[in-house]
C-alpha positions, 0 to 999 in steps of 0.5 A: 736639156729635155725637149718637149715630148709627147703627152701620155698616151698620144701619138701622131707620125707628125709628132715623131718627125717632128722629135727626129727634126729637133734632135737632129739639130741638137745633135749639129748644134753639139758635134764634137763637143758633145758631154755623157748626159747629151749622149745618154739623152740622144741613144734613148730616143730610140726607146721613146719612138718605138714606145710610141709607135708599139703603143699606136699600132695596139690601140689601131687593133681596138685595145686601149692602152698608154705609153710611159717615158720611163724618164719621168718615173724611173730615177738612178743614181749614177755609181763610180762603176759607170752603173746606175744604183736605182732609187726605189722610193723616189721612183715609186712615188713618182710611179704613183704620180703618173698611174694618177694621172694615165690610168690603163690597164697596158702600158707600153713603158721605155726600156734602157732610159731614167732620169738622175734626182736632177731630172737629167736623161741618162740611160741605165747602161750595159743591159738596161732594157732587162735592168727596167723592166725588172725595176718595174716589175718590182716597182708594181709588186709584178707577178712575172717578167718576162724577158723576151730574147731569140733562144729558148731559154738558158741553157745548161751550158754554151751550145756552141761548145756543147751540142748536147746542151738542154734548155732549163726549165728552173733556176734559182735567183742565186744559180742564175747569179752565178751563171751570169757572172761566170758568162752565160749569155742568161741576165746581167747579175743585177737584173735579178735585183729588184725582182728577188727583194719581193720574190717575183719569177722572171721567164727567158722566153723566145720571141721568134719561138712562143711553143717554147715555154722557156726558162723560170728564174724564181725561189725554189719553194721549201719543203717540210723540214724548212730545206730548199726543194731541187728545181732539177739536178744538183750541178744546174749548169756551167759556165767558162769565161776565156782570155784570162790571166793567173797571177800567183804571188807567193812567198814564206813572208805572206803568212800571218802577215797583216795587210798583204792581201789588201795590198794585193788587191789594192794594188790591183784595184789602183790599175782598174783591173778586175779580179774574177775569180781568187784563190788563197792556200790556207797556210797563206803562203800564196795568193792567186787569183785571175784577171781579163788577160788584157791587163795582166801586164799592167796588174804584174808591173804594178804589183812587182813595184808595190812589192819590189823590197819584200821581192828583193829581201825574199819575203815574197818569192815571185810575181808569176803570170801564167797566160792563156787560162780560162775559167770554167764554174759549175752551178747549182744550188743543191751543191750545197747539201749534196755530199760528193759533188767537187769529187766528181767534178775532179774525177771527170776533169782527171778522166778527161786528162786535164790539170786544174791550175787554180780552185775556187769554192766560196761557202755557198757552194753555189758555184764550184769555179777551177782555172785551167789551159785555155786550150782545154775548156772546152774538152773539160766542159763537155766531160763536166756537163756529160759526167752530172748526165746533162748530156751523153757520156761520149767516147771518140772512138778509133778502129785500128784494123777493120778486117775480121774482128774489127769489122765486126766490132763496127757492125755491133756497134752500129746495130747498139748506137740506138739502144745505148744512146736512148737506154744507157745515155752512152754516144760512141763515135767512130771518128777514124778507121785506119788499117795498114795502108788507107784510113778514114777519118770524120769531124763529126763521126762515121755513119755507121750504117755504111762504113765499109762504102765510107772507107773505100771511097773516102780513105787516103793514105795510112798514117797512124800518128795524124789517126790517133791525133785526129781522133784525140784532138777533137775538142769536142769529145773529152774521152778518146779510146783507140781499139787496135783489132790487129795482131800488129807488134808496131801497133802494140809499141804504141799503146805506152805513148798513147796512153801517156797522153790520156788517150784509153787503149782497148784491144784483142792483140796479145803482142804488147802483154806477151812482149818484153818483160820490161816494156810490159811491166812500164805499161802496167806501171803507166796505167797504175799512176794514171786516170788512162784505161788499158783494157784487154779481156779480150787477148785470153778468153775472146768474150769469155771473162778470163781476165775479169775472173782472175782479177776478181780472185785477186783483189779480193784477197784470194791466192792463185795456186794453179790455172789450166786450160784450153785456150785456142779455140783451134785446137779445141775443134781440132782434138774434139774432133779427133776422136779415130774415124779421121787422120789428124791431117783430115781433122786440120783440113776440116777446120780450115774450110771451116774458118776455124785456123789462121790461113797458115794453120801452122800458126795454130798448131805451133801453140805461139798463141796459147803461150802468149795466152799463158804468159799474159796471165802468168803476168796477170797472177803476179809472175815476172816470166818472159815468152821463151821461159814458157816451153812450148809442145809444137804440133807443127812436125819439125821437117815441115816447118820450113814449107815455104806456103800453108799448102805445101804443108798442108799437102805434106801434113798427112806422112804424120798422122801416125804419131798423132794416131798413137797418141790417140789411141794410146789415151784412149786405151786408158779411158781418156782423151787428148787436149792440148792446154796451157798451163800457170803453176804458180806453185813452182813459178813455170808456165808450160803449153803441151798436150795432156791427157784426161779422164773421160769425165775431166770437164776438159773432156767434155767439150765440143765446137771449139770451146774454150775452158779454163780452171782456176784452182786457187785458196778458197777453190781448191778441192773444185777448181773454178771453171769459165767455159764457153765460146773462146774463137771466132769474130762475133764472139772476140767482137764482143769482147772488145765491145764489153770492154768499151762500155766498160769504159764508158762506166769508168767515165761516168756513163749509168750502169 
């Protein structure tokens, strides 16, 4: 069948005319009957004119060189996989025959053609151009190959799934293996053949991009005490095949029972499907393993024929096909040495809120593989590769409420985006605003350095469901947190089903810990079972570390006796500053200008807020109290609660300054000052909220502003209580609480501290 070709080394456009002509009529000559080898022969003239035309264009520039038609050196067996096995010694010495009579320091070689031992053209397949030049490498102990393509070089994970992908400066023969036997887009595995037997490295290099130096495939060299050296991280990168299939046979009569497997994949085999991945309970009761999901149908009819008796004596229990899977595998050589690496990968999968259906491990450890709901690779991929820190740990974020806490809340954030990305390798993205009536929302995250123009020229109608869906939804951010900024009661009744679905909830509204008993105690209980985070230091101490403090104490074993303090910072500036030279009513004004008082100031001196304060830790300490069993000392007069507006109270608040005087005085009189507290005794299982009065020398005695401080008398703190003081109101200060918790969160899900 060969047609007469050019001689080596020579080229002339007459001569490829000439090739195109005699082709061209073979082809007529063999339309529609036409076999394999006349196909294989036609598709490799492409190779064999461009070989000549590359190899004319380099002697025109002055550098001598030859062209080789592969044909007559490589030689391959064809296999039952509609591959090629190549025949190295064959072709090695059909190599040195042609070296003989071509000699030249270039050469231009045909990629993708050999021959069979029978001297007939056929082409070496899916990827064959990579395959020859490995093969030649190999053939003329090479000391590089470099595979020339249009990316960088691999990356650690697809970047199409995950923008943060880095390019890899290593891999190891093995990883890459792996790799392209999960699907990344590297070498087909049986490139990396002939360049391994003799330890050659292949380069991934990008032709439109030669600054960039690419990827090295090679072995890792070896240290002093004979161990693999690390080419880079432990997980080098991952991988996802979609479109596959689970089928899971299960049953009691597996076990130890001769020849199931093997019937199984026997079975299998005789429909020409092929297994990617499997999976064996070592009791042997079950097998499960994964299939392209375009043959799942015929693999299940096949094997409920072939164990049809066994299914209806009840040896065998089912046949299950669970559709819609993917696989995604982790890969790196270090795997195997490093002590901890699958329970990371688990724990960032679980913080994701994603469910692993199948695992697979083989003895390597090269590769950790685990099968889960397509609709989830990608989310699991980007948590994976952001948890081994080969990208930012990244949150999608929702404001809820962009008034004054949450609108300061934005602004910190926006002025740490920099330093947390570069320093702590941690990426916040504003993906939705909502307040009560307008939202925003961003595919890709807010701009942050204008947000408020943002949300007054982009927003539309409020609606808190498409927000958390939006903002929870989006494949690309496997973390969701919502932090609700309002005192809103309907909001706080969410935070029980957003959670359930693994979205975290980070918040300053006491209303869902100061609720109903029952409905806090079915939060707490959610939060306990799951890998979803309820985070709310910020309901107690603003920014100060109130709730971190009493966990603190109790975990570690300590008993919680008695806890009192000032709470609102309100009501601290009020009584700080009530010290005789002003009414009371004076003093309450004052802190109103000052921005000090909600705009009611009757919400403040109510002491609803510090009782709410006061039954979240009465809950935290272990207290099944509800909010009407903490009694409450109102600073509101009773004949003026039912003012119909804040100024017709404030205007009537003076006719009661007298008895607020005698208090004064009264305390003062005995060396002591006035304070309005909130109270946990834990002794008598009571929570209270009343004014007290102190010792000059109290540390309660020895605030100023409007300072918080709360002391905790517990077991080991007894004769000293110990004391959190500091700022406890005002938007920057809760802001920041708000934002600790966030990186804390951040932390939790795999973020370095």
């Amino acid at each position: 069948m060969c047609l007469p070709l050019l001689a080596c080394g020579s080229y002339s456009q007459g001569a490829v005319r000439c090739s195109i002509r005699r082709l061209c009529g073979s082809c007529r000559f063999a339309a529609g009957h036409a076999t394999e080898s006349f196909s294989d022969f036609v598709v490799g003239h492409g190779e064999l004119w461009s070989a000549q035309m590359l190899s004319y264009a380099i002697k025109k520039s002055g550098r001598p060189c030859s062209w080789m038609d592969t044909r007559d050196v490589l030689i391959v067996n064809p296999t039952s996989s509609n591959q090629v096995d190549p025949d190295y010694l064959e072709s090695e010495k059909r190599l040195e025959k042609w070296f003989a009579q071509c000699p030249a320091d270039t050469i231009i070689a045909t990629g993708f053609i050999a021959s069979t031992p029978q001297n007939i053209p056929t082409t070496l397949k899916r990827d064959g151009s990579d395959f020859s030049a490995a093969i030649l490498g190999a053939l003329v102990r090479a000391r590089q190959v470099t595979i020339w393509t249009d990316v960088n070089g691999v990356f650690s994970a697809d970047p199409r799934k995950v923008s943060e992908a880095v390019i890899l400066r290593t891999l190891s023969y093995q990883e890459a293996w792996e790799m392209s036997y999960f699907g990344a887009n590297v070498l087909h595995p049986r490139t990396i053949i002939p360049v391994m037997k003799h330890n050659i490295p292949i380069v991934i290099r990008n032709i439109f991009n030669l600054s960039a130096p690419g990827t090295m495939i090679c072995q890792p060299p070896v240290n002093e005490n004979g161990d693999k050296k690390s080419l880079e991280s432990v997980v080098k990168a991952f991988a996802t095949i979609d479109n596959l299939a689970l089928v899971n046979v299960e049953g009691s009569g597996m076990a130890g029972v001769p020849g199931t497997a093997s019937g199984i994949f026997g079975t299998v085999k005789d429909v020409g499907a092929n297994v990617i991945m499997i999976s064996q309970a070592s009791s042997e009761h079950s097998i499960c393993f994964a299939v392209p999901e375009k043959e799942v149908t015929a693999v299940s009819a096949a094997l409920q024929s072939r164990f049809r008796q066994a299914l209806d004596a009840g040896r065998l229990s089912r046949v299950e096909v669970i559709p819609d899977c993917s696989i995604l595998a982790a890969v790196g050589q270090r795997m195997a040495s490093t002590p901890g690496v699958s329970a990371t990968l688990f724990d960032a999968l679980a913080k994701a809120h994603i469910n692993v259906r199948a695992i697979a491990q083989g003895c390597s450890e090269y590769n950790i593989t685990v099968v889960l709901k397509q609709e989830d690779c990608v989310r699991a991929l980007r948590a994976v590769h952001s948890r081994f820190y080969l990208s930012k740990t990244t949150l999608a974020v929702g404001i809820i409420g962009p008034g004054l806490i949450g609108g300061t809340l934005l602004d910190q954030l926006r002025d740490q985006a920099a330093h947390l990305k570069e320093k702590f390798n941690i990426d916040l993205r504003v993906m939705g605003i909502t307040g009560l009536r307008t939202m925003v929302l961003s595919d890709i995250g807010i701009d942050l350095t204008r947000w408020r123009e943002f949300y007054k020229e982009k927003s539309e109608a409020a609606n808190l469901d498409k927000f958390a869906q939006h903002v929870h939804e989006n494949h690309f951010f496997p973390n969701t947190v919502l932090v609700d900024c309002t005192a809103d009661t309907n909001i706080a009744s969410r935070y029980y089903d957003w959670l359930r679905k693994g979205i975290h909830v980070i918040t300053p509204n006491k209303k869902a810990n100061s609720g109903p008993l029952d409905q806090y105690l079915k939060l707490r209980k959610l939060q306990r079972l799951s890998y979803t985070h309820y985070f709310y230091e910020a309901t107690v101490g603003a920014g100060l570390p109130i709730i971190s403090t009493l966990r603190g104490l109790l975990e570690t074993g300590d008993k919680i006796l008695h806890i009192e303090g000032i709470f609102s910072g309100t009501l601290s500036y009020i009584f700080n500053n009530f010290k005789g030279t002003r009414s009371f009513s004076e003093v309450v004004a004052e802190a109103k200008v000052a921005g000090y008082t909600e705009p009611d100031p009757r919400d403040d001196l109510s002491g609803t807020d510090v009782a709410r304060k006061v039954i979240i830790l009465a809950r935290e300490s272990g207290l099944k109290l509800e909010l009407s069993d903490i009694p409450v000392q109102s600073l509101v007069p009773e004949p003026l609660r039912a003012c119909s507006s804040a100024e017709e109270f404030m205007q009537k608040l003076p006719n009661f300054d007298e008895d607020r005087t005698k208090e004064l005085n009264d305390a003062e009189a005995a060396g002591e000052v006035v304070r309005y507290v909130g109270v946990v005794d834990m002794v008598n299982e009571k929570g209270m909220v009343e004014l007290r009065r102190y010792k000059r020398e109290h540390p309660f005695a020895q605030l100023s502003g409007s300072d918080n401080i709360i002391a905790f008398t517990t077991t080991r703190y007894n004769n000293q209580p110990l004391i959190v003081r500091g700022p406890g109101a005002g938007a920057e200060v809760t802001a920041g609480g708000v934002f600790s918790d966030i990186l804390r969160l951040a932390s939790y899900l795999g973020a370095p501290s």
